[in-house]
C-alpha positions as CSV (number, residue, x, y, z in Angstrom):
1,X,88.4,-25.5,125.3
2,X,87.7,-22.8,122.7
3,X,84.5,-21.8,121.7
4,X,85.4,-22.9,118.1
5,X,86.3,-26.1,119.2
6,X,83.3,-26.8,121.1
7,X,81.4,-25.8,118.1
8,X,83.7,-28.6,116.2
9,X,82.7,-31.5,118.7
10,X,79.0,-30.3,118.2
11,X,79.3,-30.3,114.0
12,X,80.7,-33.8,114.2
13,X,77.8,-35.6,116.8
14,X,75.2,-34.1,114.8
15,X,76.8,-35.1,111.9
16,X,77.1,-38.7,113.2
17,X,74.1,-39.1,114.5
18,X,71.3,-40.7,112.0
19,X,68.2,-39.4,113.5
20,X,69.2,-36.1,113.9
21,X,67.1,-33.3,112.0
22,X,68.7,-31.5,108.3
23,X,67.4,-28.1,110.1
24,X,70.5,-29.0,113.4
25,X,73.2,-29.7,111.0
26,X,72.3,-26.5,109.1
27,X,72.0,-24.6,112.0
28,X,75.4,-25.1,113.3
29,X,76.9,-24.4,110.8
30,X,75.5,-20.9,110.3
31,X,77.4,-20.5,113.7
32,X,80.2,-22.3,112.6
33,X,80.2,-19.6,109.3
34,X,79.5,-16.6,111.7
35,X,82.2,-17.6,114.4
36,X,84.8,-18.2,111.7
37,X,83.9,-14.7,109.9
38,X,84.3,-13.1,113.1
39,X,87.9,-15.3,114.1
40,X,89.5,-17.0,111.2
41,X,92.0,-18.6,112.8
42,X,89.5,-21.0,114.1
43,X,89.9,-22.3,110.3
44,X,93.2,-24.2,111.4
45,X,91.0,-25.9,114.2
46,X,88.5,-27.4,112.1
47,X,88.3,-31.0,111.3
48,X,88.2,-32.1,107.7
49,X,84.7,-33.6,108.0
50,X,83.9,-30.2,109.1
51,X,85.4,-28.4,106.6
52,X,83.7,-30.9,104.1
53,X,80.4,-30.0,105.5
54,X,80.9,-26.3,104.9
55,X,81.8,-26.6,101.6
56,X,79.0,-29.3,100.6
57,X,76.3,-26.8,102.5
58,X,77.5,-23.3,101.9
59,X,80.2,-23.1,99.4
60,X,82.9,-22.2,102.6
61,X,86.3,-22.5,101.3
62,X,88.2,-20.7,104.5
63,X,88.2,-17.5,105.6
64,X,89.4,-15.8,103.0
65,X,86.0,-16.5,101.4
66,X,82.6,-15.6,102.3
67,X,80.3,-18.6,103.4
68,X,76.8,-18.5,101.3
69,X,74.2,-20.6,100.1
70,X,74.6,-22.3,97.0
Protein backbone atom coordinates (compact mmCIF):
# COMPACT_ATOMS: atom_id res chain seq x y z
CA UNK A 1 0.00 0.00 0.00
CA UNK A 2 1.27 3.48 -0.84
CA UNK A 3 2.19 5.96 1.52
CA UNK A 4 -0.54 8.26 -0.06
CA UNK A 5 -3.03 5.78 0.33
CA UNK A 6 -2.36 5.07 3.90
CA UNK A 7 -2.54 8.64 4.45
CA UNK A 8 -6.13 8.41 2.62
CA UNK A 9 -7.44 5.62 5.08
CA UNK A 10 -6.13 7.89 7.97
CA UNK A 11 -8.00 11.35 6.52
CA UNK A 12 -11.24 9.35 6.31
CA UNK A 13 -11.25 7.58 10.18
CA UNK A 14 -10.43 10.81 11.54
CA UNK A 15 -12.92 12.33 9.59
CA UNK A 16 -15.55 9.76 10.65
CA UNK A 17 -14.86 9.73 13.94
CA UNK A 18 -17.01 12.28 16.25
CA UNK A 19 -14.75 12.71 19.08
CA UNK A 20 -11.83 13.10 17.34
CA UNK A 21 -9.86 16.60 17.92
CA UNK A 22 -10.21 19.78 14.85
CA UNK A 23 -6.17 19.94 15.59
CA UNK A 24 -5.93 15.65 14.02
CA UNK A 25 -7.98 16.45 10.99
CA UNK A 26 -5.88 19.57 10.33
CA UNK A 27 -2.82 17.94 10.95
CA UNK A 28 -3.18 15.29 8.32
CA UNK A 29 -3.90 17.12 6.04
CA UNK A 30 -0.88 19.31 6.15
CA UNK A 31 0.76 15.87 5.34
CA UNK A 32 -1.74 15.11 2.94
CA UNK A 33 -0.75 18.86 1.19
CA UNK A 34 2.98 18.20 1.66
CA UNK A 35 3.03 14.50 0.27
CA UNK A 36 0.87 15.65 -2.70
CA UNK A 37 3.26 18.78 -3.42
CA UNK A 38 6.09 16.43 -3.31
CA UNK A 39 4.10 13.46 -5.68
CA UNK A 40 1.05 14.68 -7.49
CA UNK A 41 0.04 11.76 -8.82
CA UNK A 42 -1.24 10.71 -5.50
CA UNK A 43 -4.10 13.28 -6.55
CA UNK A 44 -5.75 10.41 -8.65
CA UNK A 45 -5.71 8.30 -5.38
CA UNK A 46 -7.57 10.47 -3.32
CA UNK A 47 -11.12 9.88 -2.31
CA UNK A 48 -13.70 12.62 -2.88
CA UNK A 49 -14.34 13.13 0.74
CA UNK A 50 -10.75 13.73 0.81
CA UNK A 51 -10.49 15.95 -1.77
CA UNK A 52 -13.61 17.78 -0.16
CA UNK A 53 -11.71 18.25 2.96
CA UNK A 54 -8.76 19.86 1.28
CA UNK A 55 -10.66 22.19 -0.43
CA UNK A 56 -13.05 23.13 2.60
CA UNK A 57 -9.59 23.48 4.89
CA UNK A 58 -7.01 24.84 2.65
CA UNK A 59 -8.29 26.06 -0.59
CA UNK A 60 -6.45 22.64 -2.40
CA UNK A 61 -7.79 22.25 -5.85
CA UNK A 62 -5.02 19.45 -7.09
CA UNK A 63 -1.71 19.69 -7.78
CA UNK A 64 -1.50 22.12 -10.05
CA UNK A 65 -2.37 24.47 -7.24
CA UNK A 66 -0.72 25.39 -4.11
CA UNK A 67 -2.50 24.18 -0.88
CA UNK A 68 -2.90 27.40 1.70
CA UNK A 69 -4.91 28.63 4.38
CA UNK A 70 -7.90 30.47 3.59
Amino acid sequence: MSETQKLVEKIEAIAADPKAAPGAIDGALNEMVTLLNTQPNGWDLCTDKVRFLLNERFCYNGPSAYGKYR
